[in-house]
C-alpha positions as CSV (number, residue, x, y, z in Angstrom):
1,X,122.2,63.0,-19.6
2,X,121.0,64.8,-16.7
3,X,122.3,64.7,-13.0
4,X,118.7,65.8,-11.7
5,X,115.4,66.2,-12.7
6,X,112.5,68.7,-12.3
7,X,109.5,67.2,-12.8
8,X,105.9,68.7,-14.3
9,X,103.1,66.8,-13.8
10,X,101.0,67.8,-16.8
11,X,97.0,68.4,-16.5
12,X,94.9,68.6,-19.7
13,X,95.4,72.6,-20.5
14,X,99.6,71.5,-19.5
15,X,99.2,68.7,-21.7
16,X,98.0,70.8,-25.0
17,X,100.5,73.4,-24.3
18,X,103.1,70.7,-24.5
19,X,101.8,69.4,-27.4
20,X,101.5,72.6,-29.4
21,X,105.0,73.4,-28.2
22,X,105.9,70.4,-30.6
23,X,106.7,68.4,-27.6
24,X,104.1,65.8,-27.4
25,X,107.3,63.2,-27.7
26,X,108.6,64.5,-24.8
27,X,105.9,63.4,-22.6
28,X,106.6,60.5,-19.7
29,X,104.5,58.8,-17.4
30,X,105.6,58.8,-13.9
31,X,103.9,57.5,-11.0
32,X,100.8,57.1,-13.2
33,X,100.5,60.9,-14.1
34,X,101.9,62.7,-17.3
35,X,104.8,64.8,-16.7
36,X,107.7,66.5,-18.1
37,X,111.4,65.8,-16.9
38,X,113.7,69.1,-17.0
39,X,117.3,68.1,-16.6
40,X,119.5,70.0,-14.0
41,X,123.0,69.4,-13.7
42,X,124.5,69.1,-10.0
43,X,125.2,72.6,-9.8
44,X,121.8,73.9,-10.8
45,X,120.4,71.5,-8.6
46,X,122.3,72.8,-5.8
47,X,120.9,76.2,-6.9
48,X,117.1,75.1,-7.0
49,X,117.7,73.5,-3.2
50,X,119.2,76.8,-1.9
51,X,116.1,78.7,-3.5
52,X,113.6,76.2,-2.1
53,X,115.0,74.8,1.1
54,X,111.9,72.6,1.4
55,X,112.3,70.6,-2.2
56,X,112.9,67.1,-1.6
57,X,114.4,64.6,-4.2
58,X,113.4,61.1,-5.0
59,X,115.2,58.2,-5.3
60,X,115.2,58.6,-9.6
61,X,117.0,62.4,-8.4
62,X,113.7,64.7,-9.4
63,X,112.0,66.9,-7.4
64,X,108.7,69.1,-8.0
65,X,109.2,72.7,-7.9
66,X,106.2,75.0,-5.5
67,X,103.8,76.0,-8.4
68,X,104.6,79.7,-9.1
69,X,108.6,78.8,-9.8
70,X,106.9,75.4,-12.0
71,X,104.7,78.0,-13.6
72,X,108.2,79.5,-14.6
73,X,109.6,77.1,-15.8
74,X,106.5,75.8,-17.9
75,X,106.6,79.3,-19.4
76,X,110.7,79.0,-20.7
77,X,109.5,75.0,-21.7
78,X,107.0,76.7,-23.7
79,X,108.5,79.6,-25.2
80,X,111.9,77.7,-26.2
81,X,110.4,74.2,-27.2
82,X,112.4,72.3,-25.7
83,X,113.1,70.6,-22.0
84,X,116.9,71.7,-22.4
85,X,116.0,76.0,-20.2
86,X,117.2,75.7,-17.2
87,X,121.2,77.6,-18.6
88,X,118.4,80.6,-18.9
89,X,115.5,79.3,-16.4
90,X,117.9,79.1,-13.4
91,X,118.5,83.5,-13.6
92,X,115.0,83.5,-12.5
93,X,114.2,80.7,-10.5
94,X,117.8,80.7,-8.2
95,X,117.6,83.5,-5.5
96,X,121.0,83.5,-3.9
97,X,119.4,84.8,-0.5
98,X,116.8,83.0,0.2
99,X,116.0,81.8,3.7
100,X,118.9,84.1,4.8
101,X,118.1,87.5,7.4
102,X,118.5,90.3,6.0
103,X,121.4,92.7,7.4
104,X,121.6,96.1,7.4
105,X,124.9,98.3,8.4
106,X,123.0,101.3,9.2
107,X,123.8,101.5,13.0
């Protein structure tokens, strides 16, 4: 079981994707909307906060990723077939300097 979540709320065109994915069983409802729940462990999830400073987590421990990084993920969902991507997602949704100045030592 997961330590966090990342939650996709799923819109008709999601929805069919999902479903031709083969992962129509997959499918939750969560605060009246479909979704999908990717698990994180704490470490990625400490990853996904330090790429998105501005990602808050619920009470249940998931959080919504900004759209082009959900895109993303939805694409690795998709491509894989299955919720368990986020050992490859997390190369290209963690930026190790995000929100940090860059520094030059040109002087």
């Amino acid at each position: 079981m997961a330590d966090y979540y990342i939650n996709i709320f799923l819109d008709n065109e999601k929805s069919k994707k999902i479903e031709d994915a083969g992962l129509a069983d997959q499918v939750k409802e969560i605060s009246g909307k479909k979704a999908i729940q990717v698990g994180l462990t704490q470490k990625e999830h400490k990853k996904i906060c330090k790429s998105f400073p501005n990602i808050t987590t619920d009470s249940s421990n998931a959080c919504v990723l900004p759209e082009e990084a959900e895109n993303t993920l939805m694409g690795f969902v998709l491509n894989m077939r299955t919720l368990d991507v986020m050992k490859a997602a997390i190369m290209k949704l963690y930026n190790p300097l995000a929100g940090k100045e860059i520094r030059s030592k040109l002087h």
